[in-house]
C-alpha positions in Angstrom: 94.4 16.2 77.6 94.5 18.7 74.9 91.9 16.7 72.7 90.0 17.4 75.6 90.4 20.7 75.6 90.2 21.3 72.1 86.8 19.3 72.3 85.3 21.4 75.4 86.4 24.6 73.4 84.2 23.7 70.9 81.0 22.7 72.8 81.6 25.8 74.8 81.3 27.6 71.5 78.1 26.1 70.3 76.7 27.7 72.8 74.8 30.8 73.6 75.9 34.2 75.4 73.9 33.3 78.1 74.9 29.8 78.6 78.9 30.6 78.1 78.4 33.1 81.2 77.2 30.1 83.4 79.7 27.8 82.0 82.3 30.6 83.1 80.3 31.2 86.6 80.9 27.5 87.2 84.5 27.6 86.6 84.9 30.4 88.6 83.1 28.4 91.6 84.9 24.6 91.0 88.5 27.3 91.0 87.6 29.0 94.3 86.2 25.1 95.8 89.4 24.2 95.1 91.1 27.1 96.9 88.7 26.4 99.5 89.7 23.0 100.7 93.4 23.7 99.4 93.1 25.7 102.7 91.3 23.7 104.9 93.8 20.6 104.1 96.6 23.2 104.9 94.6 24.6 108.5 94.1 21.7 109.9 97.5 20.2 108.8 99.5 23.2 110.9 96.9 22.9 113.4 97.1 19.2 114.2 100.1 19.7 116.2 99.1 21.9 118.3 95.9 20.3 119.3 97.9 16.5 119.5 98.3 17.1 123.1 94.3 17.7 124.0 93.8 14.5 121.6 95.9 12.2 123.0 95.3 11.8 126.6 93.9 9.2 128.5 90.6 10.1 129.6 90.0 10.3 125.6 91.4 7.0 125.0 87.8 5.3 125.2 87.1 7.4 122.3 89.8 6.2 120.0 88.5 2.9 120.0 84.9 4.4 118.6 
């Protein structure tokens, strides 16, 4: 990984002022997308319990076959 990273560094450097800002911009948005579902995984994984009981009933059970 660190040739990687050595080899990103230096494309990242060939470029302009202009172009670095976007390349940080997009950082900045694949770090917070990452957040992002981070927290959705982690909302719906505390919230599954308490919605287990309206899921799994058997007027809903026709459904679960889908």
């Amino acid at each position: 990984m660190n040739s990687n990273i050595h080899s990103l560094s230096e494309k990242i450097q060939a470029l302009s002022v202009e172009q670095i800002a976007e390349v940080e911009d997009f950082v900045e948005f694949l770090r917070v997308r990452s957040r992002e579902r981070e927290l959705t995984r982690s909302y719906a994984a505390i919230s599954a319990p308490a919605f287990e009981a309206a899921w799994n009933n058997p007027e809903d059970d026709a459904y679960d076959a889908l």
